[in-house]
N, CA, C and O of each residue as an XYZ file, in Angstrom:
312
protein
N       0.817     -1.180      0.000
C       0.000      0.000      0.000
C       0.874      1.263      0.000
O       0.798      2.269     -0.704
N       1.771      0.914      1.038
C       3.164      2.662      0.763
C       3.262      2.936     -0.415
O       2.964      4.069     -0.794
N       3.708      1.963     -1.305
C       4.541      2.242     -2.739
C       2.769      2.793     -3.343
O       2.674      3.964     -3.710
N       1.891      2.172     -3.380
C       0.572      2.383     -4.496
C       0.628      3.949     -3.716
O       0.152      4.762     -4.508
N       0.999      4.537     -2.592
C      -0.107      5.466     -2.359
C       1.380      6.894     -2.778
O       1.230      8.060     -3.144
N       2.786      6.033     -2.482
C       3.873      7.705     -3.368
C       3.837      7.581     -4.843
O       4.430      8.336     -5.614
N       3.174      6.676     -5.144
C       2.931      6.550     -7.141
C       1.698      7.429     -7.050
O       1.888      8.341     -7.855
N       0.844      7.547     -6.617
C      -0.430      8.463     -6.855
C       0.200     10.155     -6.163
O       0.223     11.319     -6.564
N       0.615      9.445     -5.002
C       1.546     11.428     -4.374
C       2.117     12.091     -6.071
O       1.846     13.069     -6.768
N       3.054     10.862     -6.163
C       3.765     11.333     -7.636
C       3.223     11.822     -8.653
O       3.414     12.998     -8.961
N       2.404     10.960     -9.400
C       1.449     11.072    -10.591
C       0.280     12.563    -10.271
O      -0.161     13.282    -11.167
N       0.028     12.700     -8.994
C      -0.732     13.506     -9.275
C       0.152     15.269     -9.092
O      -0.362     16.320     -9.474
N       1.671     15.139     -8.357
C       2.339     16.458     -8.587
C       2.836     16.387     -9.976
O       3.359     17.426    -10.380
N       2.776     15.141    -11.001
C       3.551     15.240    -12.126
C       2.723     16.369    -13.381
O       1.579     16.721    -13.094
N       3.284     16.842    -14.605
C       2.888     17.072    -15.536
C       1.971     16.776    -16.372
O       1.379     17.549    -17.126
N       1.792     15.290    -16.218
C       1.290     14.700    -16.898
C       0.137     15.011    -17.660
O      -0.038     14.977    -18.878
N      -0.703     15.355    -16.625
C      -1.936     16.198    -17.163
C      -2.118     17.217    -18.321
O      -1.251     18.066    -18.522
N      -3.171     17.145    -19.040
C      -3.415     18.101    -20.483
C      -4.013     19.620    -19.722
O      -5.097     19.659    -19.139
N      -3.192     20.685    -19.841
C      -3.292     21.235    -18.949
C      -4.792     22.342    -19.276
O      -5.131     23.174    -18.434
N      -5.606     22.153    -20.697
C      -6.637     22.406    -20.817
C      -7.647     21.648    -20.074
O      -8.657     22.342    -19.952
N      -7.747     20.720    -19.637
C      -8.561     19.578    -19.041
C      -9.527     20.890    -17.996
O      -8.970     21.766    -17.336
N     -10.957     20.702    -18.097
C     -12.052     21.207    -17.561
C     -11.601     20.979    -16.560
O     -10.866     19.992    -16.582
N     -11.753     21.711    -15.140
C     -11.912     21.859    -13.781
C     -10.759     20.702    -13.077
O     -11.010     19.819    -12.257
N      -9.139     21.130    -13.847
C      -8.329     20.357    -13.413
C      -7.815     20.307    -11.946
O      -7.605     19.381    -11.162
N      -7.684     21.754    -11.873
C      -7.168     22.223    -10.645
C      -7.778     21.465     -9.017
O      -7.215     21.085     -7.991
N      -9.034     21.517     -9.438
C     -10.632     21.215     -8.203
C     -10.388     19.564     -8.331
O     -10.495     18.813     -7.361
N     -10.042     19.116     -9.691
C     -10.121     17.479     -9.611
C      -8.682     17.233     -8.583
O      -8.677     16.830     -7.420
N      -7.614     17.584     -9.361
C      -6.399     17.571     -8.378
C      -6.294     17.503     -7.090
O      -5.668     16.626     -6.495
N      -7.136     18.782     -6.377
C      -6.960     19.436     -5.018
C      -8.073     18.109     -4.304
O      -8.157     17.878     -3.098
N      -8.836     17.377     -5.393
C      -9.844     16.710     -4.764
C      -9.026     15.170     -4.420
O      -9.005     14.530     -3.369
N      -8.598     14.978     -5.304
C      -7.566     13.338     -5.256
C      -6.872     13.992     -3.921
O      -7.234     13.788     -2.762
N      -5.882     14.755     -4.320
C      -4.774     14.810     -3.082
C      -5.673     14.853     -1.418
O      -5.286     14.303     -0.387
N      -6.964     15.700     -1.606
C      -7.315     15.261     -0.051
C      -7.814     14.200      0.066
O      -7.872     13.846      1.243
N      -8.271     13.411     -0.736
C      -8.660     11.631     -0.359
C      -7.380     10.991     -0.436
O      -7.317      9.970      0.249
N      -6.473     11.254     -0.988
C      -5.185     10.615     -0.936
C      -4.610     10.659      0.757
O      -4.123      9.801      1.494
N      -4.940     12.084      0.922
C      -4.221     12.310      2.333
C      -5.351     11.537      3.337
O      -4.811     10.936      4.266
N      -6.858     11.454      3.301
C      -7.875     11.081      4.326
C      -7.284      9.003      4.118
O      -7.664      8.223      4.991
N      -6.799      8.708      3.455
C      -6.184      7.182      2.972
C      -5.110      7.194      3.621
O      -4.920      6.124      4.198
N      -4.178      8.087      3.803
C      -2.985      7.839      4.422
C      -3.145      7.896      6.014
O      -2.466      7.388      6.906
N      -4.600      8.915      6.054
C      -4.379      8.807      7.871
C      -5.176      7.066      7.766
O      -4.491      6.153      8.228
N      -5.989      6.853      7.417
C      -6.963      5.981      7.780
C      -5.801      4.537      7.434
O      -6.074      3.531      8.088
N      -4.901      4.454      6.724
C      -3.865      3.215      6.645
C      -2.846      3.368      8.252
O      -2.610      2.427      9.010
N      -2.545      4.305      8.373
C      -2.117      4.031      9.591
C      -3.026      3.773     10.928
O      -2.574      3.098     11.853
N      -4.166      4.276     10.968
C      -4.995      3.805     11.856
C      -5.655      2.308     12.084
O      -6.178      1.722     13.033
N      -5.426      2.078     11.044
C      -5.585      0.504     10.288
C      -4.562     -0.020     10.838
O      -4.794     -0.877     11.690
N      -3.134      0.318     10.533
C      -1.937     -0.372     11.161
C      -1.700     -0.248     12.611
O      -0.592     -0.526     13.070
N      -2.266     -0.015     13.049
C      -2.183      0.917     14.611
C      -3.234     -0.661     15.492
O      -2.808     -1.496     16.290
N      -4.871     -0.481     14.800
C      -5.559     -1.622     15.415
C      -5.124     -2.776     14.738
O      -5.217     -3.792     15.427
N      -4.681     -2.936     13.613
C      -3.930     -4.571     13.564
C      -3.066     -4.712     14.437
O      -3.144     -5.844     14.916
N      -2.031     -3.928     15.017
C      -1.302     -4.367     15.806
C      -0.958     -4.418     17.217
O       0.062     -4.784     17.802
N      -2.060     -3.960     17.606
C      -2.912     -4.083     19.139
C      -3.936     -5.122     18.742
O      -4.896     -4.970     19.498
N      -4.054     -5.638     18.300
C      -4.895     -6.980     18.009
C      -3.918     -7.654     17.684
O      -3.540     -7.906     18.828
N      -3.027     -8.271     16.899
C      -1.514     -9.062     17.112
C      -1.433     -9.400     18.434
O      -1.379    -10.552     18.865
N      -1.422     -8.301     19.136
C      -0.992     -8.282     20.573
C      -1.790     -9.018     21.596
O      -1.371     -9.752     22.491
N      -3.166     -8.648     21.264
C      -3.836     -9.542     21.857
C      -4.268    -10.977     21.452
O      -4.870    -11.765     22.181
N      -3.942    -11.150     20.417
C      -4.423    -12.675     19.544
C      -3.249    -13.329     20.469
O      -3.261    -14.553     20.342
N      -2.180    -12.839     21.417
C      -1.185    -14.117     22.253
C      -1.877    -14.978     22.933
O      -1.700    -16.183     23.113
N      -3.106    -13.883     23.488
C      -3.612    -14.375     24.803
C      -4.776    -15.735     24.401
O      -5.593    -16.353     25.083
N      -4.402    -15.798     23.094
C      -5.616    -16.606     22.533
C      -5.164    -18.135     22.910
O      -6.112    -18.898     23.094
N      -4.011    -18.626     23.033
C      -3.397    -19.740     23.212
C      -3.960    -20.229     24.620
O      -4.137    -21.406     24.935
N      -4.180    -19.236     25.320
C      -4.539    -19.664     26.677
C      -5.979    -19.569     26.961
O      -6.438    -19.583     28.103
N      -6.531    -19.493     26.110
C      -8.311    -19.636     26.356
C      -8.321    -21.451     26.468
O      -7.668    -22.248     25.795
N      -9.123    -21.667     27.361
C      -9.716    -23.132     27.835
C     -10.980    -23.342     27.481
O     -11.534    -24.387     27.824
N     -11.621    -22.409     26.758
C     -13.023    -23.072     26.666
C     -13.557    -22.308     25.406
O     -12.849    -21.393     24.984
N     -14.746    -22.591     24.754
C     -15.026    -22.358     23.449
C     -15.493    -20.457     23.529
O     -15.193    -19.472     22.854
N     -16.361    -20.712     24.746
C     -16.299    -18.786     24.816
C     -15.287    -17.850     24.337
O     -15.306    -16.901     23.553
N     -14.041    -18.646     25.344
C     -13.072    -17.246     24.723
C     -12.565    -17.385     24.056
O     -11.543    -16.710     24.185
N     -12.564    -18.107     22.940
C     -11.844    -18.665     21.599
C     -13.110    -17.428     20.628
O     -12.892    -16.469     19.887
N     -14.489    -18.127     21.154
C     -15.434    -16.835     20.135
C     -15.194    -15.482     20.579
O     -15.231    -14.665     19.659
N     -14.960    -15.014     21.717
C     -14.736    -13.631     21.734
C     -13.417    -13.589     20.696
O     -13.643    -12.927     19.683
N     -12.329    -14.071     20.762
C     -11.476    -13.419     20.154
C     -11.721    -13.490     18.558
O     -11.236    -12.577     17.889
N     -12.300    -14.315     18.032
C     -12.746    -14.634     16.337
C     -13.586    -13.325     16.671
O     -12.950    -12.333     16.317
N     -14.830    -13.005     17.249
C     -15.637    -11.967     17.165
C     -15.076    -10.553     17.027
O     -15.479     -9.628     16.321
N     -13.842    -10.627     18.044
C     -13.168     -9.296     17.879
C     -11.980     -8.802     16.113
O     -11.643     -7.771     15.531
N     -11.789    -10.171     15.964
C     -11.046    -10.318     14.637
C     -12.018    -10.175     13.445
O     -11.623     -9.562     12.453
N     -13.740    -10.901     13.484
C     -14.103    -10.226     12.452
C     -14.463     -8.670     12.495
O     -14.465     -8.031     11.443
N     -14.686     -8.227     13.385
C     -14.886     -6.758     13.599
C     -13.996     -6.480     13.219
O     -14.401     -5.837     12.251
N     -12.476     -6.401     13.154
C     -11.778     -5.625     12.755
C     -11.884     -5.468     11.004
O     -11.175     -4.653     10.413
């Protein structure tokens, strides 16, 4: 996901664009803030996967079928 998301950073500061193109500027300014609302929301993503890592240890030590489903329950939520 890093590399897909500095190829779009890139592509969209590049030239590339026909610089007559109708309402380029507004399309631009519009990618780059969903680009940026993607970059917070991937790290927030990486943040609860890995406080859930953390807790999937404790999964070894469940004894009974309950807390085996809480932890699947909490994993499909994520």
């Amino acid at each position: 996901m890093d590399y897909e998301i500095l190829f779009i950073e890139n592509l969209l500061s590049s030239y590339v664009f026909q610089p007559n193109t109708p309402n380029l500027f507004a399309r631009l300014q519009y990618y780059r803030a969903r680009l940026k609302n993607t970059k917070s929301s991937k790290e927030e993503i990486r943040s609860r996967i890995s406080t859930h890592e953390s807790n999937l240890r404790g999964m070894s030590e469940c004894i009974d079928t309950a807390c085996d489903l809480t932890y699947y329950s909490k994993n499909d939520r994520l």
